[in-house]
Structures are given as C-alpha cells and as structure tokens.
C-alpha positions in Angstrom: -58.9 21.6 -48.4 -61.9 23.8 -49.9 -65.4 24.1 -47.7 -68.6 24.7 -49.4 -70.2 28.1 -49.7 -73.5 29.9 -48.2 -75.0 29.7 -51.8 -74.8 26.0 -52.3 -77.6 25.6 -49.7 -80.7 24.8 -51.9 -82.8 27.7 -49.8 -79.7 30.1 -49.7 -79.8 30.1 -53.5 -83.3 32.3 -52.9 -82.1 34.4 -50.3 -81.0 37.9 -51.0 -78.1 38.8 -49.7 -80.0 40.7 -46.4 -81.8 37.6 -45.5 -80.0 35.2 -43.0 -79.0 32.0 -44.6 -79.0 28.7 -43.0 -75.0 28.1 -41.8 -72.7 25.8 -42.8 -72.0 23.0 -40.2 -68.5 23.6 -39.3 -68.6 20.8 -36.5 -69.8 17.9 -35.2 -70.2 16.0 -32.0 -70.4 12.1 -33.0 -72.5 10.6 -30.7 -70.8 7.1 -30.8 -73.3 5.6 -28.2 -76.2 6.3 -25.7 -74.9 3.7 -23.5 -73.9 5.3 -20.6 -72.7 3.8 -17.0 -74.9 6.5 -15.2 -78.8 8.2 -15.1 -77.6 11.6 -14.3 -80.3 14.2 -13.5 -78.9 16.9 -16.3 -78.3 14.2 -19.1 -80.1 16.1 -22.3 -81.1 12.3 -23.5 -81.8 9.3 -21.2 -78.8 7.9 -21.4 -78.2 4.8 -19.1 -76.8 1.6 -19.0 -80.0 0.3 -20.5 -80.0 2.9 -24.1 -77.6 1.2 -26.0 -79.2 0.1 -28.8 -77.4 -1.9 -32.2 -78.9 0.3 -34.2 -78.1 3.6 -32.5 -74.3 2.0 -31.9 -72.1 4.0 -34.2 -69.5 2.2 -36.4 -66.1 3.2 -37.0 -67.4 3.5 -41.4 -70.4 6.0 -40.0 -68.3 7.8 -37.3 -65.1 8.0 -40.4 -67.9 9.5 -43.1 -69.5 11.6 -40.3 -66.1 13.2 -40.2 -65.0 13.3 -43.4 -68.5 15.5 -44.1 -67.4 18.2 -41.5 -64.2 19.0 -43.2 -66.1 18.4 -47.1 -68.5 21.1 -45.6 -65.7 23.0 -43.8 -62.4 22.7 -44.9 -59.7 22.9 -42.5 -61.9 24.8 -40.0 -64.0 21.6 -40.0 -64.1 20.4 -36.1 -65.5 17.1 -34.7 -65.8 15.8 -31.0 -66.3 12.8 -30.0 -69.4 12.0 -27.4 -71.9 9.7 -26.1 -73.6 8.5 -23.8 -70.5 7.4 -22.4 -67.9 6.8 -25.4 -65.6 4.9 -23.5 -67.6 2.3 -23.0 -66.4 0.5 -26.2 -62.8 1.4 -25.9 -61.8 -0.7 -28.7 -64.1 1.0 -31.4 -63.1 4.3 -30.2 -59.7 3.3 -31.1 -60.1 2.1 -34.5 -61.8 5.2 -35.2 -58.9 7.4 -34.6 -57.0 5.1 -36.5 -59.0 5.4 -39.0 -58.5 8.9 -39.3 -55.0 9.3 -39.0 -55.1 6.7 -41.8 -56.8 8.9 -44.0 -55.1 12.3 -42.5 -58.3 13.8 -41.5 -57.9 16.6 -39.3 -59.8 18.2 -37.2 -60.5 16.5 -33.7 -61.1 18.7 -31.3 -61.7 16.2 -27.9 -63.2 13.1 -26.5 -65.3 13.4 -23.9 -65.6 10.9 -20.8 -67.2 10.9 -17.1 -64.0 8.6 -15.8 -66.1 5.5 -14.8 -63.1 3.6 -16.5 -60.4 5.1 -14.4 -60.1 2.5 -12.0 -56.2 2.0 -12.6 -53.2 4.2 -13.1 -52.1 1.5 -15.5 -55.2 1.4 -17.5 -56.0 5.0 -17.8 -51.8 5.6 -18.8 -51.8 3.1 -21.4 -55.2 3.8 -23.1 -54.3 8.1 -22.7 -50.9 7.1 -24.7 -52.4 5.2 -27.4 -54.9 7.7 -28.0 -52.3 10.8 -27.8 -50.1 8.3 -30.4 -53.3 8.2 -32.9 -54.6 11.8 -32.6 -56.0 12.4 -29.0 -54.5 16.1 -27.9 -57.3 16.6 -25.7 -59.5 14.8 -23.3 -62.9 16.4 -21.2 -63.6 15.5 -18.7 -67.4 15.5 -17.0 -67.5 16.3 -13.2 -70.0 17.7 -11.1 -72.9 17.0 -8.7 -74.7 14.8 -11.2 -72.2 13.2 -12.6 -70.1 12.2 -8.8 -74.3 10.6 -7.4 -72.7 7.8 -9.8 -68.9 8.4 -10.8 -66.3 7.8 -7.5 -64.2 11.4 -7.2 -61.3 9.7 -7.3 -61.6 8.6 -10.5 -62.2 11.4 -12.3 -59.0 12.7 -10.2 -56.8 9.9 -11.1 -57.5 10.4 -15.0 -57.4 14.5 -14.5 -53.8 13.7 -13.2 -52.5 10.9 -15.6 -53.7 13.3 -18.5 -51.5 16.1 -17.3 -48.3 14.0 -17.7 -49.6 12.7 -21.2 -51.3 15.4 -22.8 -50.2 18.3 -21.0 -51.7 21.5 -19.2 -54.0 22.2 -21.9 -54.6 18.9 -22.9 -57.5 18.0 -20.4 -60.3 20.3 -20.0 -62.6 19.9 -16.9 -66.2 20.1 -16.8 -66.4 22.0 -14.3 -62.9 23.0 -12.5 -64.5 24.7 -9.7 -66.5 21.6 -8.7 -63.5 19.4 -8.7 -61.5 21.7 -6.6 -64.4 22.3 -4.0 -66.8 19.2 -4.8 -70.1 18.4 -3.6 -70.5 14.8 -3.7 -74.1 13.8 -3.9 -74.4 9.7 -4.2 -75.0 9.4 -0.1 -77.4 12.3 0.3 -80.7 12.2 0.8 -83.5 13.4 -2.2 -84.1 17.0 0.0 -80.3 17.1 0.4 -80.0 16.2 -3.7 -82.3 18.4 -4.8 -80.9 21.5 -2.5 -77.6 20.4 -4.3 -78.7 20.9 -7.8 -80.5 23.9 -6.6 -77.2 25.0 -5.7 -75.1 24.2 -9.1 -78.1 25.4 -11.1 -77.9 28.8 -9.8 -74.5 29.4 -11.2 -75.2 26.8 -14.2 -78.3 26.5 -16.5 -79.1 23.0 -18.0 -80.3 22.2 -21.1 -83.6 20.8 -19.7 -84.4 18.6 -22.6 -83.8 14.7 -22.1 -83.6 13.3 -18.5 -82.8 16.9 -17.4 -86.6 18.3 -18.7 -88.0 15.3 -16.1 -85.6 15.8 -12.9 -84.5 19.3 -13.1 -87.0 21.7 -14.0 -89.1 21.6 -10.6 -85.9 23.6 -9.0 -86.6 26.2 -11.4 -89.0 29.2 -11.1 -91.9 28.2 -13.8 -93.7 30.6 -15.9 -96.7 30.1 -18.4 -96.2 28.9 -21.9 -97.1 32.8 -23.0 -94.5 33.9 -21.4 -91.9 31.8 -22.4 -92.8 31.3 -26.1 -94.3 34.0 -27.7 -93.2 36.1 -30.5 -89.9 34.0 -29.4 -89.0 31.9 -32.7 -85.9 29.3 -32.9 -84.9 30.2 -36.4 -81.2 31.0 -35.2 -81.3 28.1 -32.5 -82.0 25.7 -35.5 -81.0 27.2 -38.8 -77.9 29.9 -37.2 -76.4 26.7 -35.9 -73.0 25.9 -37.1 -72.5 22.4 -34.8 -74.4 19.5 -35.0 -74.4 16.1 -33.3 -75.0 13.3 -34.9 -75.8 9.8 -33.2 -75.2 5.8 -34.9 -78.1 5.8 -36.8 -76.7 8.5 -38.5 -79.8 11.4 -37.0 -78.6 14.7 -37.6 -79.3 17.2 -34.7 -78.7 21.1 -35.3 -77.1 22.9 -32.2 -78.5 21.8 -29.0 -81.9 21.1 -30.2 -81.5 16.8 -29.8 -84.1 14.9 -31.0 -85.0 17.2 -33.6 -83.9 15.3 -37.1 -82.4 17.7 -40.2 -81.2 14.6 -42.2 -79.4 11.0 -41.7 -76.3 10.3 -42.9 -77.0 6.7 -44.7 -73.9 4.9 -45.9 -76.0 2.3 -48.0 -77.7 5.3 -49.9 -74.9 7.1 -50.2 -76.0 10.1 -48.5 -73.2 12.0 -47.0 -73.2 15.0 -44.3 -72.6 17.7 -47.1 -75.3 16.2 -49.6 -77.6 17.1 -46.8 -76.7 20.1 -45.9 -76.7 21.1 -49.5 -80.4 19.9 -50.3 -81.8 21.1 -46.7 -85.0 22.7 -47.0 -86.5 23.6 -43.8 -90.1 24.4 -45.4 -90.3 20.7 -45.9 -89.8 20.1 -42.6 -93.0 19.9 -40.7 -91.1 20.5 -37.3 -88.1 23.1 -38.2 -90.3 25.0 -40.5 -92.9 25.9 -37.5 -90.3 26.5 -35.2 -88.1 28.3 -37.1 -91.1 30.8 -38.2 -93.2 30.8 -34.7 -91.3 28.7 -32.1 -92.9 26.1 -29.5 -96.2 28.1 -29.7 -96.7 27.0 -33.3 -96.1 23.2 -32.0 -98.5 24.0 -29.6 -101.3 24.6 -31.5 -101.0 21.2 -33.3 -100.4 19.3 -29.9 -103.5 20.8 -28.2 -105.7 19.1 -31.2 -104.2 15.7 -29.9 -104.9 15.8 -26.7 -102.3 17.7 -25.3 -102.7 19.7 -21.7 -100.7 23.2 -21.0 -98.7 22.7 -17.7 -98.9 25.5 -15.2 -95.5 26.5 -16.0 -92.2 26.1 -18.0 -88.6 26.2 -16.9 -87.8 27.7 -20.2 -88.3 27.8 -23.8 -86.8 24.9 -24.3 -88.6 23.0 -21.6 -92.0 24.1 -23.5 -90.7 22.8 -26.7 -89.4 19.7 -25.3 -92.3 19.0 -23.2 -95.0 19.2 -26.2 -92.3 17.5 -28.7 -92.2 14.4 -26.1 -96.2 14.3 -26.3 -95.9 14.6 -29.5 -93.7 11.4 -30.2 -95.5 9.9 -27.8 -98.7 10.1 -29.7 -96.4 8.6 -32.8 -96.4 11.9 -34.8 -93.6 12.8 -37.2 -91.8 9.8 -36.1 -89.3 10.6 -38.8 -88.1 13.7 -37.2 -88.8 13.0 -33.8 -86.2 10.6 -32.9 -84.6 8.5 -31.5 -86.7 7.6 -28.5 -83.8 7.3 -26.0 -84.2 11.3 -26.8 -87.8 10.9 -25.1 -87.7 8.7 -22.4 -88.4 5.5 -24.5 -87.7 1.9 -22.0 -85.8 4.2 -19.8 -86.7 2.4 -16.3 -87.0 5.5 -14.7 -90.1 6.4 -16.9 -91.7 2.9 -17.6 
C-alpha cells in the first residue's frame, strides 16, 4: 500500500526543504463515543454517562472511512486505536466495526481501549475477548488507577487482565498502569482530603493532561505559576503541526496530538471529505486558532480573550492548563464555534459544571 508524501500538503509545497513541514498523520485514535460509565478526575473530556450524544455517536461507515484514511495517508505504517469515552459501552457496534475491517483487509489496529466496567462475568468477558481476537483484536488496554477504581470495582479490571492473558496472550493486554494494579490505591470510599492526597500521590510520578475534566479537578494539586511563566516565547507549532496521531470523535472532529477540542478538519461522509483530502488541503494560516498557536502559543489566545472579558488566574498548572483555560472561555463566549468543539470537550451539560 503507498502513503502520501510531505510535499502533497498544500503548505508543504511552499516550504523549503529547511523549514519544518506539517506531518503526515500516521495514526488515529477513533473516538467511537463520549459515553462513559464514570466522571473520572483525569478524563481530558467530560466524559460521563450523561455525554453521549447521536450526533457525536460514531458509526461503523465513519469509524471504517476514519480508518481507511490512516492507511491512504500512511500506508502500511498506518495505525488506528480504538477509544472513547468508554467504547464498550456499545459492544455490538464495536463488533461490526472490526468486521468491517477484516471485510475489507484493512490493517493496522493497534488496541481497544476499556476501563472493565463490563467485566462482571468470566463468561462474558471470555466470549466477547474471543470474538474480538477471531475478527482482529490482538491487543486490549486496559485503564486502571486511582481515578479510574473511585468508580470501576478492582476486581473487574482483574478478572478481564486475567481472561485476556489466556486469549490474547502475554503481550496481548497492556495495563494502564501495572504498578497500580499490583499495589492499588482504591479511592471510591475515601474521603475528598483522603482523594485529593491520593491523586497528589499518583500525580507526582504521573502528569495529566489537564485539559477536559482533569483542567477542573486536578490542577489545584499542582504548584501554579503565572501565565508569563508558563506561555511565553513557548509556541505549540510542534504540539499541533509535528503531530503524527490524531483522534477523531463521531462527528467526524479531527484533533491533532493531544490538543482535543482543537478542530483541523471533519471527516464528512455526505461531502465526501475523507481523512487524507484533509490533510492534503490543511492550511493552518486559515485557521484562526492553530495559526496563533502555532506562531505565539496560548499568549497569542490571550490577548483576544482579554478583549472579551476574560480574567488572568493567579496561576497555571501548565501550558496546557493556560490554553485550555482561555479556549473554555472562549467557547463559552460562542467564539470560533467551528473549531472549538465539541462541548462535551468544555464542560457543556456535564452535571458536575451546571
């Protein structure tokens, strides 16, 4: 299978060959669904048993042409995972995709990801682990930690861990984060000082993105520092632009690297606008939002936001935090709707934030 080149990019075709080009997107994480059983405190959305959505629900034709766009773009290097929100949660979907790809011999899947709130059965988890392996599953993530156990019983995520090792193998289930399940911290019964110390705890050996859910629970454990500090002379040209992996939810929102929320394109199936049609014809000058970070970072948002109202906090977690935090006010105040999307990425009817 070929892959596109560098120089097929609309702004790489300007570029000398010094100048960093915009990357090919060599993978994808399809975000089949924000519906998720849990709130937890790191999510990088607001994910929750209230965010699914029909229109951010991703069908099996989207998820198929999604994938099918990764390996257009990069040939047999092309990778795609498969994510949520919780993507379990419409097991019968996530089926049909796979069959759907073995159908048409596309290659390429790298895992499916899961937080075990399924895995109430040995029965269950066996027979739905075989008919994935049977249809292209060869590996299965697994999400467990102190967020993820305030909502997910232990022993679930243990029963799956173990029924995928006599399915998939050794390497066929990879644990997010092994050290936690072998000494866990289990955080449902604790109280909010007990909690927080707990997060403390797992954020000193683990950053977060704090974008999301994570950007409104997490970033008081962190030491803040002013918006000068954190931004300046400190552009996301590589972040956005240098990013090779993409997710990309059901309404077809493309998000480069980590930066969700942030829309490059939309895969439309009714306009006929594919993944690599995108990627080809991306300008990021035309972008209102990528073309001021990617030249002056969250400082350049900044200046925009103050002229609507915005307020500088006393502090920041992080770059990130700064960007998210004006971006949020920003769709808040309903500007660049278009990019800034969807709202489950800021907080929108989550009942946390209502």
């Amino acid at each position: 299978m070929t892959s596109v080149q560098l120089e097929d990019n609309v702004v790489n075709k300007t570029l000398g060959p010094e100048q960093p080009k915009f990357k090919i997107w060599s993978s994808a994480g399809l975000m089949l669904t924000y519906w998720c059983p849990s709130r937890c405190a790191c999510c990088y959305v607001f994910a929750g048993p209230d965010a699914g959505r029909e229109e951010t629900e991703m069908s099996v034709e989207l998820a198929i042409a999604c994938w099918r766009g990764v390996r257009e773009l990069a040939g047999a290097r092309g990778k795609v995972h498969i994510t949520g929100g919780e993507p379990f949660g419409n097991y019968e979907r996530l089926k049909r995709i796979l069959q759907a790809a073995c159908e048409e011999r596309l290659s390429g899947l790298e895992k499916i990801e899961t937080n075990a709130y399924w895995c109430t059965d040995d029965k269950l988890v066996r027979r739905r682990l075989a008919e994935l392996k049977e249809i292209g599953l060869t590996r299965l993530q697994v999400s467990t930690d102190v967020y993820h156990q305030e909502y997910i019983p232990l022993e679930r995520v243990e029963r799956v861990v173990r029924i995928a090792r006599e399915i998939l193998g050794e390497t066929g289930i990879q644990i997010r984060w092994r050290d936690f399940l072998t000494e866990p911290v289990l955080t449902a019964n604790m109280s909010n000082s007990q909690r927080a110390a707990a997060f403390s705890a797992a954020l000193a050996k683990r950053r977060e993105r704090l974008l999301g859910r994570a950007a409104e629970e997490l970033v008081n454990l962190f030491p803040l520092r002013s918006y000068r500090e954190n931004a300046e002379g400190n552009n996301c040209y590589r972040a956005l632009l240098g990013a090779r992996h993409v997710h990309i939810d059901g309404s077809g929102n493309i998000f480069c690297g980590t930066c969700i929320g942030i829309v490059a394109g939309r895969v439309d199936l009714k306009k006929r606008m594919s993944l690599a049609e995108i990627w080809r014809g991306f300008d990021y000058h035309k972008n209102p939002i990528f073309s001021i970070l990617a030249e002056q970072g969250p400082v350049g948002l900044l200046k925009q936001a103050l002229e609507l109202g915005y307020r500088v906090r006393a502090g920041y977690a992080d770059k990130c935090h700064l960007c998210y935090d004006i971006r949020r006010f920003l769709f808040n105040k309903g500007v660049h709707r278009e990019i800034l999307t969807p709202g489950v990425c800021y907080g929108e009817n989550d009942k946390k934030t209502d």
